[in-house]
N, C-alpha and C positions, 0 to 999 in steps of 0.2 A: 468457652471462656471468652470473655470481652477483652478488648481492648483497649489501653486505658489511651485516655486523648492526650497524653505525654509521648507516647510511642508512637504517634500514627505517623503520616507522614504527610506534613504538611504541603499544599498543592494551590497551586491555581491554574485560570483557564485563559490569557489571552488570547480575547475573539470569540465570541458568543451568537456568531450566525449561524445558518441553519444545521452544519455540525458540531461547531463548539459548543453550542447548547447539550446535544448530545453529550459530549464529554463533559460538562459540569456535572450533568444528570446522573451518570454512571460512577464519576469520583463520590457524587454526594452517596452511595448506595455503597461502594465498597471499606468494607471492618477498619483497615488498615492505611484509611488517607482521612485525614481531616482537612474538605475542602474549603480552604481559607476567604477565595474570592474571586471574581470577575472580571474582567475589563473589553472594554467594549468602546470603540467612537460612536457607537448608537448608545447612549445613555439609558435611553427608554429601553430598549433592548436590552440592555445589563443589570438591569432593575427589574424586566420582568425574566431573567433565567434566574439571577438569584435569589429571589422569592420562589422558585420553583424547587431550588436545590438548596435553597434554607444556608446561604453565606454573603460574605459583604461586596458590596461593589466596590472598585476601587477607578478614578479617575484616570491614573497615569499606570503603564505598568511600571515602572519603575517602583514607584508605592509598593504596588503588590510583591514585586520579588523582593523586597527587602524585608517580606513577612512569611515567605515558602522559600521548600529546598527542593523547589522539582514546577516543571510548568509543562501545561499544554500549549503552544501556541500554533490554534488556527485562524490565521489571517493569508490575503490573499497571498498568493506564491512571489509577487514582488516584493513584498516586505519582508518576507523570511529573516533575509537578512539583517535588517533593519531592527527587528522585532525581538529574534533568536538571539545573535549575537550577543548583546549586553550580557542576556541572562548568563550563555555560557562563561563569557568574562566575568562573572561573578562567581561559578562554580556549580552554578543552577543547574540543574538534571532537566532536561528537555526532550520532550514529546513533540516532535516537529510536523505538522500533515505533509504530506506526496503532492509535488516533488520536491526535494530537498531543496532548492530554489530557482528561478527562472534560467541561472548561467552556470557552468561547469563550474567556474573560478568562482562565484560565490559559493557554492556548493562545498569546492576542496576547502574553499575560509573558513566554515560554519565545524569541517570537519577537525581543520585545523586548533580554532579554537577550545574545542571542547576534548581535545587532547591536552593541550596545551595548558589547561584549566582544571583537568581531572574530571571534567564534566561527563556524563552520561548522554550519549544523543541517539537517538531513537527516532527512526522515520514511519510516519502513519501507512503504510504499502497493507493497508486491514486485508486484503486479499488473504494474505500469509498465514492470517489466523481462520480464514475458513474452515470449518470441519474436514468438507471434501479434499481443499489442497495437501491439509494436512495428512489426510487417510492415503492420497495420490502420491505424495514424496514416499512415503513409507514402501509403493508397489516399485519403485523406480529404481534402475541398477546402473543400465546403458543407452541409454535411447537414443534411436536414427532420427526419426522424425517425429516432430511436433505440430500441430495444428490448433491454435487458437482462435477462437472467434466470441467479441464481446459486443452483440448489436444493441441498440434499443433506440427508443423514441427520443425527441428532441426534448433538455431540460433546460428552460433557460439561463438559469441561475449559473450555468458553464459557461458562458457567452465570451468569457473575457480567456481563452484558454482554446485548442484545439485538440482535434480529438486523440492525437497521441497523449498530451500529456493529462489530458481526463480521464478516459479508457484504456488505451491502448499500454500505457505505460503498469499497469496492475499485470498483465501477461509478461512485458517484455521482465518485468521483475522475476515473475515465478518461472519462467522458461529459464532466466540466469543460476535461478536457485536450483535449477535441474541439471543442469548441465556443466558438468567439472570442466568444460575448457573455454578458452579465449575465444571471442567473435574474428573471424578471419575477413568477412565481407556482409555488405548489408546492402540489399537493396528495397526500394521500397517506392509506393504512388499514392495518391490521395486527390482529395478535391475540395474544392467549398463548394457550399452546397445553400444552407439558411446562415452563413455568418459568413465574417469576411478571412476566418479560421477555417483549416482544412474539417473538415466534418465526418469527412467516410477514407479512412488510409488502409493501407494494405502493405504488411512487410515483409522481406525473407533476410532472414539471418542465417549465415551458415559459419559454423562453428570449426577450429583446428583438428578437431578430432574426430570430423565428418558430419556429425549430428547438423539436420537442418529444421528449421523452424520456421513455418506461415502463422502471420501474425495478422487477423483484420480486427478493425474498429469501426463502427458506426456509430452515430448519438441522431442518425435520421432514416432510419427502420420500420416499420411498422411492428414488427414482432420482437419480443424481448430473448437473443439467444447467447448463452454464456455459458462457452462449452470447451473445452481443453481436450486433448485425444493425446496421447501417445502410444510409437510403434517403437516396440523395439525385440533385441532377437525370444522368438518363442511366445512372447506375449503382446497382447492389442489392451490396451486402457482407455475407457472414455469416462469424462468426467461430466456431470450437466451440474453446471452451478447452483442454477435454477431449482431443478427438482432433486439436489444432494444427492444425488447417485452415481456410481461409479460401478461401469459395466467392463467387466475383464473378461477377453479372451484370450485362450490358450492351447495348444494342444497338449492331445494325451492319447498313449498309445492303446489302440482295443486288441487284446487276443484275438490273433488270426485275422485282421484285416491287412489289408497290405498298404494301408498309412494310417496314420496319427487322426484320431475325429477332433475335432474343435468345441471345447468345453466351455459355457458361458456361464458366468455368473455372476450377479448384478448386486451389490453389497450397498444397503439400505442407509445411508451416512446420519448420525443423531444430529439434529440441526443444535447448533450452538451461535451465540452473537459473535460474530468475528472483532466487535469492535470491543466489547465487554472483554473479548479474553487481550485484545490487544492491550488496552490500559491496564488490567490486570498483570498481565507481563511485565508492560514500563516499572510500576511499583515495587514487584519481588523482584527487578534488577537494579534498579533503584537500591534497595532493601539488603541486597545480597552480593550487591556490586559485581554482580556478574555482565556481560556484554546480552546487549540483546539480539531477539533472531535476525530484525534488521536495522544492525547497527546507523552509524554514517555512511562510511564509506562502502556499503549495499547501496543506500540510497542513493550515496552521488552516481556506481557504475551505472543504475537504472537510470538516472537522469543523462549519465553520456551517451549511452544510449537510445534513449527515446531523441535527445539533442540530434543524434548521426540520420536516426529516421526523418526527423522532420528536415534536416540539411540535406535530403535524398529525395524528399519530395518535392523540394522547393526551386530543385537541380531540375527538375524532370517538369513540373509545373508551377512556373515565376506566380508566387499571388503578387495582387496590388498592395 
């Protein structure tokens, strides 16, 4: 049965660069959003996403929020503020991208506000909505240790940003979302490398209730590896982002040996768009006013932090 465009829910997309095009693209494709429009300081650029996703450009966002009840805004992580803000002082349901903003104290305002307002806020951490992460939380009870590692090749379009809060910060999220207790210590190293941004970091977080977790990021790699491992008692989990599979070991007892043999098996993940079910979510919470999976204040802990990692790098090696 259709939808009629009285009930949709009215959306727009401040920031139409090479992901918020995405997101115009996907709102224009889902039943239940009538994507109203655009906005973009590249003009040309906001005229050719909206020709693509068949809605209007608008100059200012202000224009546009006062025509939706819900926005994406992705622009670069310093404007957050700048940008988010107003809408939630309006009342505006917002889709924010990773990281909730450059500083803590922005971050708790953004959260602030949109309490404050009754607004919906929602941070882009798309990791969350991977198939695999998803299939991985479901294995998960107790876990001692964690090992993340997210390398790949140099992309320039990151330049203005280091590799914690590009990479590294999509694990320090899911590793938070694993583990029920408080960060007790965090240390961590890093370097630059092709920018004047750390490039290649490495962290350990160890948690109150013992659980500890290795955390590296590269963005200057030659191999592309993005792999999550957890140990914990009686079972081994590996997750390969990459090739959606998740390899569990376990034992299990054999009649008449005198220990437990070690049982593997490797569970085939259906590839799904993590980014598609994420706007998807925003909308039927949006919809149903329920809280989403990662609220605000999810996003601000991952942004303190990824904030403590990079204050632990920068203790151990001063950049310029």
């Amino acid at each position: 049965m259709s939808i009629s465009r009285a009930s949709r829910l009215r959306v727009g997309v401040i920031g139409v660069g090479y992901l918020g095009r995405f997101h115009a693209l996907i709102y224009s494709r889902l039943a239940a959003v009538e994507l109203v429009g655009v906005v973009d300081t590249d003009l040309a650029r906001a005229h050719a996403v909206a020709r693509e996703a068949g809605c209007a450009v608008y100059e200012h966002a202000a224009d546009l929020m006062a025509e939706v009840a819900a926005v994406s805004v992705v622009v670069p992580t310093t404007a957050h503020l700048a940008v988010a803000a107003p809408a939630l002082t309006r009342g505006i349901h917002v889709l924010l991208e990773k990281p909730i903003a450059s500083t803590a104290a922005e971050g708790a305002e953004l959260v602030r506000l949109a309490a404050a307002h009754g607004a919906l806020l929602q941070i882009g951490h798309v990791e969350r909505f991977n198939a695999g992460v998803l299939a991985l939380a479901q294995q998960i009870d107790s876990p001692l240790y964690i090992e993340a590692q997210r390398m790949g090749s140099f992309v320039e379009r990151a330049t203005d940003v280091d590799v914690v809060s590009d990479l590294m910060i999509h694990d320090l999220d899911i590793i938070l979302s694993l583990v029920p207790a408080e960060i007790s210590s965090i240390a961590a190293v890093g370097a630059a490398v092709l920018t004047s941004h750390v490039d290649i970091a490495n962290a350990r977080l160890e948690f109150a209730n013992g659980t500890v977790a290795n955390v590296v990021a590269s963005r200057v790699s030659d191999h592309t590896t993005r792999r999550i491992r957890v140990f914990q008692p009686q079972r081994y989990l590996s997750l390969d982002f990459v090739a959606q599979t998740l390899d569990i070991a376990a034992p299990q007892m054999v009649a008449g040996a005198p220990r437990p043999d070690i049982q593997r098996q490797r569970l085939q993940i259906e590839p799904i768009k993590p980014l598609d079910l994420e706007l998807a979510e925003f909308v039927r919470c949006v919809q149903t006013q329920q809280q989403p999976l990662v609220d605000g204040r999810t996003g601000l802990k991952a942004l303190e932090v990824a904030l403590e990692v990079q204050a632990r790098i920068a203790a151990t090696v001063p950049l310029d």
